[in-house]
N, C-alpha and C positions, 0 to 999 in steps of 0.2 A: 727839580727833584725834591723829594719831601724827607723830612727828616722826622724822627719821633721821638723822643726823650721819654722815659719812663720814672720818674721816680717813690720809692719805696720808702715812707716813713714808719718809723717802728719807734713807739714810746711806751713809759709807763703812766703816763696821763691819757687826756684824748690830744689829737694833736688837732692844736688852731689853728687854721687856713682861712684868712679873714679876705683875702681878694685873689681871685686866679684869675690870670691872662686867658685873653679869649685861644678857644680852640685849646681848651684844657677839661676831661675828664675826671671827675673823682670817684676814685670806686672803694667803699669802705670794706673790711676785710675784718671775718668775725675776730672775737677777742679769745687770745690765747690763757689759760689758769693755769697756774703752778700750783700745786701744793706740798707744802715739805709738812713732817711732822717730827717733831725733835722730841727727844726725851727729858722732862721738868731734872729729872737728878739721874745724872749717872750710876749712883754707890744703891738706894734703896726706891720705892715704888714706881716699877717699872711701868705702871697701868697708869700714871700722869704723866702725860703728855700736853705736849702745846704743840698747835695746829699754824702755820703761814702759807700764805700764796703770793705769787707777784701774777698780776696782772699786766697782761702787752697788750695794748692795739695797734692796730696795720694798716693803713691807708696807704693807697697805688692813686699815683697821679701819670696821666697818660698827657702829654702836651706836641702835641703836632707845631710845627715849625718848618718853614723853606731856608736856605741854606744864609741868606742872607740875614732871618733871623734870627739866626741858631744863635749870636753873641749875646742879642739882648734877652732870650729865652733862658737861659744861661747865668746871667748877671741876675734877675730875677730871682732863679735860685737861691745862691749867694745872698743875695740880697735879704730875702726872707726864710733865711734859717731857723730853724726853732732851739732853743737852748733844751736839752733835757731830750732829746729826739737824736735818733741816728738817720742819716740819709743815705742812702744807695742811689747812683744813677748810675741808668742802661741810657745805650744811644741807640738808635736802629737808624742804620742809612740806606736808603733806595740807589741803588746805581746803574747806569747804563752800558750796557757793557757791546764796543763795537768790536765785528765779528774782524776789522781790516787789523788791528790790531794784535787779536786772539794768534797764537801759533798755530797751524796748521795738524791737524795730526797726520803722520806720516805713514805713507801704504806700504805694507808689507809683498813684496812678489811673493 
């Protein structure tokens, strides 16, 4: 059975990804802009303003894996964390489902 890990990096840089495991996916994700506009002085000219934005990028890493190498797919992760980056991981598992096992649905007379 296969296994798929998905993970979501979100930074305010761009985020470095210098070597990905075979049977890994990069899919870049456009960049998000903020913009705030604050007021220069509270008390008199209200028509000075000063202008900021934060800038996010999004990169989705898609990494297939069988069950046996889900620990070192995993440690991988871990292993290349990015400082200043938030990670998200989704896991998706395939399973087989046997029907000997399943309950029965029961007949109504």
């Amino acid at each position: 059975m296969s296994t798929k890990i998905r993970v979501v990096v979100t930074s305010f840089g761009r985020p470095f990804l210098e070597s990905l495991p075979a049977h890994t996916r990069k899919i870049t994700m456009p960049e998000t802009r903020v913009l705030y506009t604050v007021l220069r002085s509270p008390h008199i000219d209200k028509k000075s303003r000063e202008q900021f934005e934060t800038r996010t990028q999004k990169c989705v890493l898609d990494i297939k894996a069988e069950r046996h190498e889900l620990r070192q797919k995993l440690f991988w992760l871990k292993r290349h964390r990015m400082f200043g980056g938030q990670m998200e991981v989704q896991v998706f598992s395939k399973t087989r489902l046997d029907p000997k096992l399943l309950p029965l649905p029961q007949r109504r007379p």
